[in-house]
C-alpha positions as CSV (number, residue, x, y, z in Angstrom):
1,X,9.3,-30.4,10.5
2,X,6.7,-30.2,13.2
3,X,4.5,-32.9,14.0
4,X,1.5,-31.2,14.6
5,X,1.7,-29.8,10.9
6,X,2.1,-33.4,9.8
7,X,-0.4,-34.7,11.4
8,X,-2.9,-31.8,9.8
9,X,-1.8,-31.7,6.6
10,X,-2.5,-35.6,6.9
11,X,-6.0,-35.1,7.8
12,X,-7.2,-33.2,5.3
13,X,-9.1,-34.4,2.3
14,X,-8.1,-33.4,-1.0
15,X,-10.8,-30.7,-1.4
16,X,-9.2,-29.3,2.1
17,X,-6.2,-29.1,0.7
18,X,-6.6,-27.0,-2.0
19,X,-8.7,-24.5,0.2
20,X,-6.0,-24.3,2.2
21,X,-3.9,-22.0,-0.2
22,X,-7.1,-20.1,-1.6
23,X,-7.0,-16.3,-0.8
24,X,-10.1,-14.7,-1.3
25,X,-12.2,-11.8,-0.9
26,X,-16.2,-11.5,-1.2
27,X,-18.9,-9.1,-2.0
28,X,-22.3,-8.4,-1.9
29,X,-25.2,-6.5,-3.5
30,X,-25.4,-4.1,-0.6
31,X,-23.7,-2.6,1.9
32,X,-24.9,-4.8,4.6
33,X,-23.6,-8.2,2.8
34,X,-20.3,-6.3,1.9
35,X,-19.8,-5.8,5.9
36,X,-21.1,-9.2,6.8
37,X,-20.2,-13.0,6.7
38,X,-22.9,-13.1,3.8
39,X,-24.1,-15.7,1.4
40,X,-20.8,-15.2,-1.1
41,X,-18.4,-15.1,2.3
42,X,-20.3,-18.2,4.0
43,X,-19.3,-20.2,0.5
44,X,-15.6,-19.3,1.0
45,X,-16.3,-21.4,4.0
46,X,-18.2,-23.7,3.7
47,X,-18.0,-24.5,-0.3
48,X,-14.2,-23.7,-0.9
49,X,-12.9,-24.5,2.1
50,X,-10.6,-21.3,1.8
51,X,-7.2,-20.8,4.1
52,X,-7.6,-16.7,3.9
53,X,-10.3,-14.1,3.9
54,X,-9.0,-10.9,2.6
55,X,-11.0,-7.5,3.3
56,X,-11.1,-4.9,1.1
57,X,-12.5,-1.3,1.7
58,X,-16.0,-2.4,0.7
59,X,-15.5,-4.7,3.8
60,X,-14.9,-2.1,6.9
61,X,-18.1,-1.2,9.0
62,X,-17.3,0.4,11.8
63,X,-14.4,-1.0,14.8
64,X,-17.2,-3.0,16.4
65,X,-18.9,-4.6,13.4
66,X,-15.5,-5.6,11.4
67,X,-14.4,-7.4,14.7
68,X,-17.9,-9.0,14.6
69,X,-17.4,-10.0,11.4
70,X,-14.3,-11.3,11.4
71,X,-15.1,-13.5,14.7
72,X,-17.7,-15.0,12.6
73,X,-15.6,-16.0,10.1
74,X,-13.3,-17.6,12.4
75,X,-16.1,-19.4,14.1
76,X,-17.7,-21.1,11.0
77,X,-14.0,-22.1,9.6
78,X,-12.6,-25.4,10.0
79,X,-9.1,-24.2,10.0
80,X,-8.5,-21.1,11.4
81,X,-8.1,-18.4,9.0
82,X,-5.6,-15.8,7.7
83,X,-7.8,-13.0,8.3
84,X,-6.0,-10.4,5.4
85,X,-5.4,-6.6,4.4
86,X,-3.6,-4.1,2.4
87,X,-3.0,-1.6,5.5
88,X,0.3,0.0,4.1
89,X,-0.3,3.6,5.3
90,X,-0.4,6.4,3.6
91,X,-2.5,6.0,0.2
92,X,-3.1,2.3,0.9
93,X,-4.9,2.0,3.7
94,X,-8.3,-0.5,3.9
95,X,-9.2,0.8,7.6
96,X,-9.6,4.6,7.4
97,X,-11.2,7.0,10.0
98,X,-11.7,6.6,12.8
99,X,-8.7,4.6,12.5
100,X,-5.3,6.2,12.8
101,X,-3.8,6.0,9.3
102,X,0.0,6.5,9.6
103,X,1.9,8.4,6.9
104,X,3.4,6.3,4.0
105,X,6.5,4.9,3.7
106,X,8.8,7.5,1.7
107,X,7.1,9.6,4.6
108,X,8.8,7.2,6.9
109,X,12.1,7.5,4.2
110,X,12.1,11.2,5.1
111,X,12.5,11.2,8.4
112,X,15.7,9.1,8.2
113,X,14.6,7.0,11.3
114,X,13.9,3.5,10.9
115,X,13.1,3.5,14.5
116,X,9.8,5.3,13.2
117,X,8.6,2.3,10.6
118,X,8.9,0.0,13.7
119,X,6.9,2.1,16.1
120,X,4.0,2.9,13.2
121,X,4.2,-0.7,12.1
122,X,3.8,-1.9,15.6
123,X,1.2,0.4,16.3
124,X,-0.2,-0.6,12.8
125,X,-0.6,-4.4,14.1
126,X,-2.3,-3.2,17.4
127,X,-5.2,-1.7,15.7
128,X,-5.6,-4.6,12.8
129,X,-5.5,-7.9,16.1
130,X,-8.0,-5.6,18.0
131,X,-10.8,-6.0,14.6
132,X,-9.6,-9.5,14.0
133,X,-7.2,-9.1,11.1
134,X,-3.6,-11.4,11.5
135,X,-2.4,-11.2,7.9
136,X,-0.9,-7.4,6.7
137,X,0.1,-7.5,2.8
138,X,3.0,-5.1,3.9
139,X,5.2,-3.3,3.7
140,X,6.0,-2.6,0.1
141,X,10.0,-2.9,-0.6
142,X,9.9,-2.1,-4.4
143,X,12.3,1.2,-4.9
144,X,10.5,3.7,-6.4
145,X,13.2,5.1,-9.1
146,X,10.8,6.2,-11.4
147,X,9.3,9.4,-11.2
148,X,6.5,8.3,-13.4
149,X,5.3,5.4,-11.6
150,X,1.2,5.4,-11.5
151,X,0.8,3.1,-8.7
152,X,3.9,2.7,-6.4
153,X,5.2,6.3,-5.5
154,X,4.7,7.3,-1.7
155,X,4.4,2.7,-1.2
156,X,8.2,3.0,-1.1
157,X,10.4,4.2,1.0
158,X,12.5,5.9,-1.4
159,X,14.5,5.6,-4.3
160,X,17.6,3.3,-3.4
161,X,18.0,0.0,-2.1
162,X,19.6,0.7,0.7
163,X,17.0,3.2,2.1
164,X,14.5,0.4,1.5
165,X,16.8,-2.3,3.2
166,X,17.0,0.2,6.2
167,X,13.2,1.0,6.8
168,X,11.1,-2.4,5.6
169,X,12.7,-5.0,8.1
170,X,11.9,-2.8,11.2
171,X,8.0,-2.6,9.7
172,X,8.2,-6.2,9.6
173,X,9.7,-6.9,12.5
174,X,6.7,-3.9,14.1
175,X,4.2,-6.0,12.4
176,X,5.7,-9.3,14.0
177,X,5.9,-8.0,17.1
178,X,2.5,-7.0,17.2
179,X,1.2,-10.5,16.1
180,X,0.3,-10.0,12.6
181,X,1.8,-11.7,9.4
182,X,3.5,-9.5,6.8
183,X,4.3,-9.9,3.0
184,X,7.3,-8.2,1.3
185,X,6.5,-6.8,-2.3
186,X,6.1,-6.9,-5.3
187,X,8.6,-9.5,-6.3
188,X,10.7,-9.1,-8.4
189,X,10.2,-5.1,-7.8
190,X,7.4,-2.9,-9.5
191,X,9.3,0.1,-8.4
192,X,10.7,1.1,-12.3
193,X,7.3,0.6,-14.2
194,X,5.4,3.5,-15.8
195,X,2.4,1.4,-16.1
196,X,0.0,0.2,-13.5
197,X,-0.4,-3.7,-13.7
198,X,-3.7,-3.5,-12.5
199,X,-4.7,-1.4,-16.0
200,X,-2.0,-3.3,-17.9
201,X,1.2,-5.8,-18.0
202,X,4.0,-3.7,-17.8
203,X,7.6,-4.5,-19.1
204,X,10.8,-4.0,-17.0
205,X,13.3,-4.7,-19.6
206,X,16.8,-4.3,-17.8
207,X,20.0,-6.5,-17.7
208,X,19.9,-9.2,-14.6
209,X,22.6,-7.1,-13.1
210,X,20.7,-3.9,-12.5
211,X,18.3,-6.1,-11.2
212,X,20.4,-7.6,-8.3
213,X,21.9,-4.0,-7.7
214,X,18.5,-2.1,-7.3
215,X,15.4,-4.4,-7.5
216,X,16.5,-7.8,-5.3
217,X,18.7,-6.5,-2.2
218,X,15.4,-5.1,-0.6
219,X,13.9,-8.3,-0.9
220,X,16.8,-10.5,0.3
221,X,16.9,-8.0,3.3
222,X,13.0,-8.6,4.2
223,X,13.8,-12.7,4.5
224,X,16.4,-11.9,6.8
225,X,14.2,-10.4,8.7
226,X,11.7,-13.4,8.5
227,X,8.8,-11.6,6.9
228,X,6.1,-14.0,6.3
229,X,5.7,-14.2,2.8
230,X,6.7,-13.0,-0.2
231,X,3.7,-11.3,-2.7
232,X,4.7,-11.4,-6.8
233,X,4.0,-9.0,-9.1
234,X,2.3,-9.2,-12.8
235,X,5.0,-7.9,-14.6
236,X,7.0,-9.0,-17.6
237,X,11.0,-9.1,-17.0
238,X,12.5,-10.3,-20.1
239,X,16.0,-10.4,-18.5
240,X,14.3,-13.5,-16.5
241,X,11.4,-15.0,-18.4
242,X,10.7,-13.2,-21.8
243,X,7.0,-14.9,-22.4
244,X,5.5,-15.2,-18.7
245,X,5.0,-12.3,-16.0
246,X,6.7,-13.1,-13.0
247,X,3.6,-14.3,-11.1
248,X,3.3,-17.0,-13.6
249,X,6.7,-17.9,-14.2
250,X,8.9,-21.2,-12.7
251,X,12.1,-19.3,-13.6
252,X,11.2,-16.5,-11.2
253,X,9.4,-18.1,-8.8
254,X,11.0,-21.2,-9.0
255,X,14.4,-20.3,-9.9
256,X,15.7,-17.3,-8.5
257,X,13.2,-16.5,-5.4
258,X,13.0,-20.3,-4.0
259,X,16.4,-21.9,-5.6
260,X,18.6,-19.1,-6.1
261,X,17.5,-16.8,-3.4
262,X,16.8,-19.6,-0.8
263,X,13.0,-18.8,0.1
264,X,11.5,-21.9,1.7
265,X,8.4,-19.4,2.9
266,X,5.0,-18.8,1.6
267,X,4.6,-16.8,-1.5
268,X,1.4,-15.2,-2.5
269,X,0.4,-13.6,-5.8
270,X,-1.0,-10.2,-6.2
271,X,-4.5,-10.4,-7.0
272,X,-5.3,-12.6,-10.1
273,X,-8.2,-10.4,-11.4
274,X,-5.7,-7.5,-12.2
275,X,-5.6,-7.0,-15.8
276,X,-1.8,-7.7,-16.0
277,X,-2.8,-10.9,-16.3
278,X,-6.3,-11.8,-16.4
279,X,-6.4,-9.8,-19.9
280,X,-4.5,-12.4,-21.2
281,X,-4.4,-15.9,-18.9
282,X,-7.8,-15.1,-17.9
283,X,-7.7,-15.5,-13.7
284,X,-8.6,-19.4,-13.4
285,X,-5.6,-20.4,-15.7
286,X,-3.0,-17.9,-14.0
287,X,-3.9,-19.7,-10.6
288,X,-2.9,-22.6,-12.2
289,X,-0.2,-21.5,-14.2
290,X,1.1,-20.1,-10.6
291,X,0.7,-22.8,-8.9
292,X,2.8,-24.6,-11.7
293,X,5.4,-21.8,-11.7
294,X,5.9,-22.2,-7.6
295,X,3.2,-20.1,-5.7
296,X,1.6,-21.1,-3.1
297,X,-1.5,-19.3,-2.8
298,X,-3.2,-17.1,-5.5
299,X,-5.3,-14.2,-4.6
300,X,-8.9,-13.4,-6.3
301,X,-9.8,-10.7,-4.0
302,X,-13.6,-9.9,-6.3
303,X,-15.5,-12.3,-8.0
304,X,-17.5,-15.2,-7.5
305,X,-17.7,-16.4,-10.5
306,X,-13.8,-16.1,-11.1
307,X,-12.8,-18.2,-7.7
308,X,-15.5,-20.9,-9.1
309,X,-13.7,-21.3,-12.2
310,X,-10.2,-21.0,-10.5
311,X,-10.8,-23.7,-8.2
312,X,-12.7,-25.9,-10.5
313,X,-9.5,-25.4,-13.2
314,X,-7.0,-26.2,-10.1
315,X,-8.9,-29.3,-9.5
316,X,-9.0,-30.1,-13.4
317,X,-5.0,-29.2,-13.4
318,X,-4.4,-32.0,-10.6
319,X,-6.5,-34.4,-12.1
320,X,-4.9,-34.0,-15.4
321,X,-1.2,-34.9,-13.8
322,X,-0.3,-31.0,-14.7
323,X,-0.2,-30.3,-10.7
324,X,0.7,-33.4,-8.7
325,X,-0.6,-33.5,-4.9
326,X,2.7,-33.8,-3.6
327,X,3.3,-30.3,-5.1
328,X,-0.2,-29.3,-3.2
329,X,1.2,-30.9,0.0
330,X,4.7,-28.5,-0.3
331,X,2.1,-25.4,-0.1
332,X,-0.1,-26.3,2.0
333,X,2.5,-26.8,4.5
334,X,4.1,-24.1,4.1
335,X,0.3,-22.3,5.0
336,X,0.3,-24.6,8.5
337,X,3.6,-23.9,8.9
338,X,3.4,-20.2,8.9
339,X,0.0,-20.7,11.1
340,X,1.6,-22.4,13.6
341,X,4.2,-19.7,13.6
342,X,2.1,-17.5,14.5
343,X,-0.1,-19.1,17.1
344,X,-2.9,-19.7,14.9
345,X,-3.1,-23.5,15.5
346,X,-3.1,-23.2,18.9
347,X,-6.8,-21.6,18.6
348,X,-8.2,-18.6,17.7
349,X,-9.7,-16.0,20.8
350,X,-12.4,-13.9,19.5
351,X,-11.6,-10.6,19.7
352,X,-13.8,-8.1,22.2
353,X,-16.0,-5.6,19.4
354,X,-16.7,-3.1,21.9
355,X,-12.9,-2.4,23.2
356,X,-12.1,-1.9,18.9
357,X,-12.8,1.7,18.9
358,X,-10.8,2.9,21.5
359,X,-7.4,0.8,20.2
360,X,-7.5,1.6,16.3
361,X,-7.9,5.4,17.2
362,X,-6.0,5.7,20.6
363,X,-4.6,9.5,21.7
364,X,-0.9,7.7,21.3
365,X,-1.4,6.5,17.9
366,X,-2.8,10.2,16.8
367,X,0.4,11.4,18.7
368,X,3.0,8.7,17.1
369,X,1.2,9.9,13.3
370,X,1.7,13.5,13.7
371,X,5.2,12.7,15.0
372,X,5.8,11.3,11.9
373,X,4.5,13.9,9.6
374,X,6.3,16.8,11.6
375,X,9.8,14.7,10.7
376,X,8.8,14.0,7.5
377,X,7.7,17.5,6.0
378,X,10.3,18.2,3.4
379,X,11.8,21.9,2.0
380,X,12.7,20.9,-1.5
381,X,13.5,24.4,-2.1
382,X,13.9,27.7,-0.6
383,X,15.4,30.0,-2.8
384,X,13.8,33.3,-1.5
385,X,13.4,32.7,1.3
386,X,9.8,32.2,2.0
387,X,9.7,29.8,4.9
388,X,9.2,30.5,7.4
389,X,6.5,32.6,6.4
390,X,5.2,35.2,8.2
391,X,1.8,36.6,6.4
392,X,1.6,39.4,9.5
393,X,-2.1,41.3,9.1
394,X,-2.0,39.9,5.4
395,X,-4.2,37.4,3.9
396,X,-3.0,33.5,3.3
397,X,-4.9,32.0,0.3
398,X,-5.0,28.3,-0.6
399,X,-5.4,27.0,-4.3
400,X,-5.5,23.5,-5.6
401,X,-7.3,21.6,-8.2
402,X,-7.1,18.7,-5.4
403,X,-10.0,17.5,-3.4
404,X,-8.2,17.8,-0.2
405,X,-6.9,21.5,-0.7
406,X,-10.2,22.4,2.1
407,X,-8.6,20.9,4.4
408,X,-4.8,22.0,3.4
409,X,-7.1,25.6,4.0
410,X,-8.2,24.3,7.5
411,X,-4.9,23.4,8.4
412,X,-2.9,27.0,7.6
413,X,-6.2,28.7,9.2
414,X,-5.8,27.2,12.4
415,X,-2.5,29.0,12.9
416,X,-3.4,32.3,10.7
417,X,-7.4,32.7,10.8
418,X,-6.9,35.1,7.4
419,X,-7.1,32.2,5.3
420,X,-8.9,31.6,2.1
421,X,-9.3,28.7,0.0
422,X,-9.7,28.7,-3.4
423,X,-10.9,25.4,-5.2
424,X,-9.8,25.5,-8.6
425,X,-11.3,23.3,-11.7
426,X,-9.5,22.1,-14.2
427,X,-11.8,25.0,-16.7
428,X,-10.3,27.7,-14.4
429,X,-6.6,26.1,-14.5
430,X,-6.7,26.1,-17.7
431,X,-7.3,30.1,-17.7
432,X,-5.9,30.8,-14.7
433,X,-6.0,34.3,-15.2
434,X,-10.2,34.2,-14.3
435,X,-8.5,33.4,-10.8
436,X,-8.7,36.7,-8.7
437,X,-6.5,36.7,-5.6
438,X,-7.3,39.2,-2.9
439,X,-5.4,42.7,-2.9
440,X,-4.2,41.4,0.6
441,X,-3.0,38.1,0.0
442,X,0.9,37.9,1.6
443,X,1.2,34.2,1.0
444,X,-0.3,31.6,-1.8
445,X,-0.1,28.0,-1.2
446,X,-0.6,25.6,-4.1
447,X,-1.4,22.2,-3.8
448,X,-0.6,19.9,-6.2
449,X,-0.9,16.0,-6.7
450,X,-0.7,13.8,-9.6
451,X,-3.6,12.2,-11.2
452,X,-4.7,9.1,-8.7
453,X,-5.5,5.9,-10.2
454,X,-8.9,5.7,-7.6
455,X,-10.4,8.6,-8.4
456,X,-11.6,10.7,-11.2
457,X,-8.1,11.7,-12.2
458,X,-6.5,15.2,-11.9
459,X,-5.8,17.2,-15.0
460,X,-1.9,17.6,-14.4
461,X,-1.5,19.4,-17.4
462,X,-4.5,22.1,-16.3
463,X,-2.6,22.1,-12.6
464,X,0.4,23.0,-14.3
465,X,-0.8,25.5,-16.1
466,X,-1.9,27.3,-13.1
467,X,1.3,27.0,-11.2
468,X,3.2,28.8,-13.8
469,X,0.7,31.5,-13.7
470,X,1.1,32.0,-10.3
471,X,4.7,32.0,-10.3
472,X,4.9,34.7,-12.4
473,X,2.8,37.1,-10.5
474,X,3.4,39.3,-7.6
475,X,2.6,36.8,-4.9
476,X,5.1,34.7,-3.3
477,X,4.1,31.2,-3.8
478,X,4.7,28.3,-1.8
479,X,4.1,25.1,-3.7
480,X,2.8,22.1,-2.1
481,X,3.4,18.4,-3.4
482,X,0.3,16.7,-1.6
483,X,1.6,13.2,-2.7
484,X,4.3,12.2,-4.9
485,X,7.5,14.5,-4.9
486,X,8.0,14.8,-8.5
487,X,5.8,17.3,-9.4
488,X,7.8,20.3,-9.7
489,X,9.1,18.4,-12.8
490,X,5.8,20.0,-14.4
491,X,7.1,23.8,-13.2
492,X,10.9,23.5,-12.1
493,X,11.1,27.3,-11.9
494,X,9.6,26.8,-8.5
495,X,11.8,28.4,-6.3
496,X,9.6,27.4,-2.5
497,X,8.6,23.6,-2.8
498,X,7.7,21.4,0.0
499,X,6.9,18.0,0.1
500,X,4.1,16.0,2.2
501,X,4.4,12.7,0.7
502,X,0.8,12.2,1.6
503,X,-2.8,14.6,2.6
504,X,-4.4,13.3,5.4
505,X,-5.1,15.7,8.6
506,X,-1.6,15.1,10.1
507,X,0.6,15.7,7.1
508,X,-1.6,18.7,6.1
509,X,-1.2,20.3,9.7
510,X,2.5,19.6,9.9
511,X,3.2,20.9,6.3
512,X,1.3,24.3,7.6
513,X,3.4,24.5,11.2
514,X,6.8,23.9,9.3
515,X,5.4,26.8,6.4
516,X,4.4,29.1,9.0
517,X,7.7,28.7,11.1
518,X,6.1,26.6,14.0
519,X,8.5,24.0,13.7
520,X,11.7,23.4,12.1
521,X,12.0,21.2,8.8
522,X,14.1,18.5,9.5
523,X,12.6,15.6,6.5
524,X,14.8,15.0,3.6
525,X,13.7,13.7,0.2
526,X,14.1,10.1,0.1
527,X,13.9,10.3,-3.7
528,X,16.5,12.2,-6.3
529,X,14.9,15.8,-7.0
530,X,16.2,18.8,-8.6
531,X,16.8,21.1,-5.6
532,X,17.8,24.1,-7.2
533,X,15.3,26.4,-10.0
C-alpha cells in the first residue's frame, strides 16, 4: 500500500472518484474541435472529472498539434491523465503517416523473433511519449484460430498459445520500457469468433477446458510480465456465464480473472458503445453492470450524450446501494496505483511539439519496420517454381480489386520498371475474361485481401472469381495475400502464394524484393495453412 495513494484517494470527493475510472474519448463538429481540447473535451475535464482521455483517428493532427493537445489536456486536469490509444501496428494503428507504423503482430509471429516485438514495441512507446500519449491499449494476445475471424486476424500473433505467450510479454515489456502503459486483450479471448462484437455479440461456446488450453495461457503469460491492465471483451461464453458477456459478468471478471487467476491490476472494458452490448444493455447500464461485475474503468470512446447518461446511472447505482463506495475506492486505487507506477503522480512534463516530428518518423524506426517486413514475408507455396522470379525484358503486371494494389505496382516497378497495374472492379472480377493482359506479360501478381470491416468492403466472391481465371491461363501467377493469410482457402489450386500479413509501403516493398529474388524468404506462417495445391 503506498501512502501517497492513500492520502489521494482520501482527498477526493465522491464526484472525483468516479471520474477517476472514466475512460473517454470526444468529438467535435469539425475537424478543428476533433484535433483540439474543445468544448466536449474541456467537459471530460472539468464536468466529469475523467481519469483517461482516449484518442481516436479523428483525434491526430499533425506530430506538433497532437502534442499540443495533449499538453493541454494535462494542464487543465486535476489529476494527471492516462492520455490513451489503440497503436497495435499493422491494421490498428491511430497515428498513421508520417508516423512509422510497424507491421502487425502475426507479421512479428512470422519472423520467429520475439526479440523483434520488443524492439517495435519499444520503438512504438518512443513515438506515442514524444505526442503525449502514456496509455497503449496493446498488444492484443487473443489467438487467432479462426480463419474466419472479421476483426482479429493479423492483431495476433498467430494461431497457438504458445506463439502468443512468446511474442506479447516482450511488446509489453517494449512498451514498459519505453514509458507507456499497456493492456493485454481481449479477455477472455476474441480469437475464435466469426462475428465482430462491434456489429454484434458473438458466442464462444466451448468446454472450460479448451479454454484454459488455448484462450487463457496468453493472458496468464502477459501478468507475468506485469502488463498494466487487462481490457475485456463483449462476448458471450456460455461455458462461464451463459446470460452475461464477459465484460458484464462477476463470474468472469470476478471469478476467474481476479479470484481464480490472481489479477489484483486494473481492468478496462472495450468500448461500451460497441453493439455487443449496447444493442442490448444500452451503454449507461453496461458501465454499471461492469462495474458490478469487477471492472474498473469502462470505456465510451464516442458520444456525449452516452457518457452523460453513464455517469449519471453510475451515480444513481451508488446511491441506490447497488455499487457501494468502498467498491469505488478498490478501483480507483488501483487507477493511482498504476499512476504512480508509472511516474504519473510525480508530475507530468509537457512534452516539446516541435521535436514530435522528427521522433515518430525517425530514419531508425523506417529502418527497424522494413527489417520486420523483409523477415516476415512468407512463401506459402512454391510449387513451380516461380520465385524468385526473373521477368527478363518481359512485362510484370499487377492486378487486385484492393485499394492498395497501386502501390503493390510501385513497389515491383521500382526493381523491374516494366510494370503495369491493373485495378480491377468487382464488375470486371466478376467477368474476368474483359481483363486483357499484355502479349508480354512474364509475371502476374494478384493481390488479394478480405473484405475490411472500415471500408467499403471487398467483394471476396468477385476476387475469387478472378483468381481462378488467372490461374488457368498461360501466365504464371503469383498470388499475393495483402492481409490475412487465409485466402487461398477461396482458390487452393494456387500453386505460388505469399503472404504479407499487412499493405503498408514496407511490407509491399519487401513482398516485391523477396518475389523478385532480392532477398531470401525466411518468414514462416504463424497460422495453420494448407501448403501444398
Amino acid at each position: 500500500m503506498s501512502s501517497r495513494v492513500d492520502s489521494l484517494l482520501g482527498s477526493l470527493s465522491l464526484d472525483e472518484k468516479i471520474g477517476q475510472l472514466l475512460m473517454f474519448g470526444w468529438q467535435g463538429e469539425t475537424e478543428e474541435e476533433n484535433i483540439t481540447v474543445s468544448s466536449h473535451a474541456r467537459l471530460l475535464l472539468e464536468e466529469f472529472k475523467v481519469g483517461g482521455v482516449v484518442l481516436l483517428g479523428r483525434n491526430v493532427g499533425t506530430p506538433a498539434q497532437t502534442a499540443r493537445c495533449m499538453n493541454e489536456l494535462q494542464e487543465r486536469s486535476k489529476l494527471p491523465l492516462f492520455i490513451i490509444v489503440d497503436q497495435e501496428g499493422g491494421m490498428v494503428a491511430r497515428f498513421k503517416d508520417p508516423f512509422v507504423v510497424f507491421p502487425a503482430n502475426m507479421a512479428l509471429g512470422a519472423t520467429g523473433d520475439p526479440s523483434l516485438a520488443y524492439r517495435a514495441a519499444r520503438a512504438t512507446a518512443e513515438q506515442l511519449r514524444a505526442v503525449g500519449v502514456n496509455f497503449n491499449f496493446a498488444p492484443c494476445v487473443d489467438v487467432n484460430n479462426n480463419p474466419l475471424n472479421p476483426i482479429i486476424g493479423t492483431r495476433s500473433y498467430g494461431d497457438n498459445p504458445e506463439t502468443v505467450a512468446r511474442f506479447a510479454p516482450e511488446a509489453i515489456r517494449g512498451l514498459h520500457d519505453g514509458g507507456v502503459m499497456t493492456s493485454a486483450k481481449h479477455f477472455p479471448g476474441h480469437g475464435d469468433t466469426a462475428v465482430d462484437s462491434h456489429l454484434a455479440l458473438p458466442v464462444v461456446d466451448f468446454p472450460r477446458e479448451r479454454m484454459d488450453a488455448v484462450e487463457l495461457p496468453p493472458f496468464r503469460a502477459a501478468m507475468a510480465a506485469g502488463v498494466a491492465s487487462v481490457m475485456t471483451t463483449h462476448i458471450l461464453f456460455p461455458a462461464l456465464d451463459p446470460e452475461l458477456p464477459s465484460t458484464l459478468s462477476p463470474r468472469i471478471i470476478t471469478g476467474l480473472l481476479r479470484e481464480e487467476m490472481g489479477w489484483q491490476g486494473l481492468v478496462v472494458t472495450d468500448d461500451l458503445e460497441m453493439k455487443g452490448v449496447a444493442d442490448k444493455w444500452g451503454a449507461a447500464q453496461a458501465a454499471v453492470l461492469s462495474l458490478k461485475a469487477g471492472v474498473d474503468c469502462p470505456l465510451i470512446c464516442h458520444t456525449l450524450e452516452t457518457q452523460v447518461e453513464a455517469v449519471r446511472a453510475i451515480k444513481d447505482a451508488i446511491a441506490a446501494g447497488e455499487i457501494t463506495e468502498e467498491r469505488i475506492d478498490a478501483s480507483v486505487r488501483r487507477v493511482l496505483e498504476l499512476k504512480e507506477r508509472f511516474g504519473l503522480l510525480d508530475g507530468v512534463t509537457p512534452v516539446d511539439p516541435e521535436a514530435a516530428l522528427a521522433v515518430v518518423s525517425s530514419p531508425e524506426k523506417k529502418a527497424l519496420a522494413l527489417e520486420i517486413a523483409r523477415r516476415a514475408v512468407t512463401v506459402v507455396r512454391n510449387g513451380r517454381g516461380v520465385i524468385p522470379a526473373d521477368p527478363g525484358e518481359g512485362r510484370i503486371v499487377v492486378i487486385s480489386l484492393h485499394h492498395s494494389v497501386e502501390r503493390l505496382g510501385a513497389a515491383f516497378r521500382a526493381i523491374h520498371p516494366r510494370t503495369d497495374v491493373i485495378a480491377v472492379s468487382a464488375d470486371q472480377a466478376r467477368s474476368p475474361e474483359s481483363i486483357a493482359l499484355p502479349e508480354d506479360a512474364s509475371l502476374v501478381v494478384a493481390g488479394t485481401c478480405p473484405s475490411e470491416p472500415w471500408t467499403a468492403g471487398l467483394d471476396v466472391e468477385a476476387q475469387a472469381t478472378m483468381v481462378k481465371h488467372l490461374l488457368k491461363g498461360p501466365k504464371p501467377v503469383c498470388v499475393v495475400a495483402l492481409r490475412d493469410p487465409y485466402d487461398l482457402l477461396k482458390f487452393p489450386e494456387v500453386h505460388t502464394y505469399v503472404a504479407l500479413y499487412g499493405y503498408r509501403d514496407e511490407m509491399l516493398q519487401a513482398c516485391a524484393e523477396v518475389v523478385l529474388g532480392r532477398i531470401n524468404p525466411s518468414g514462416r506462417a504463424p497460422v495453420a495453412l494448407p501448403e501444398s495445391a
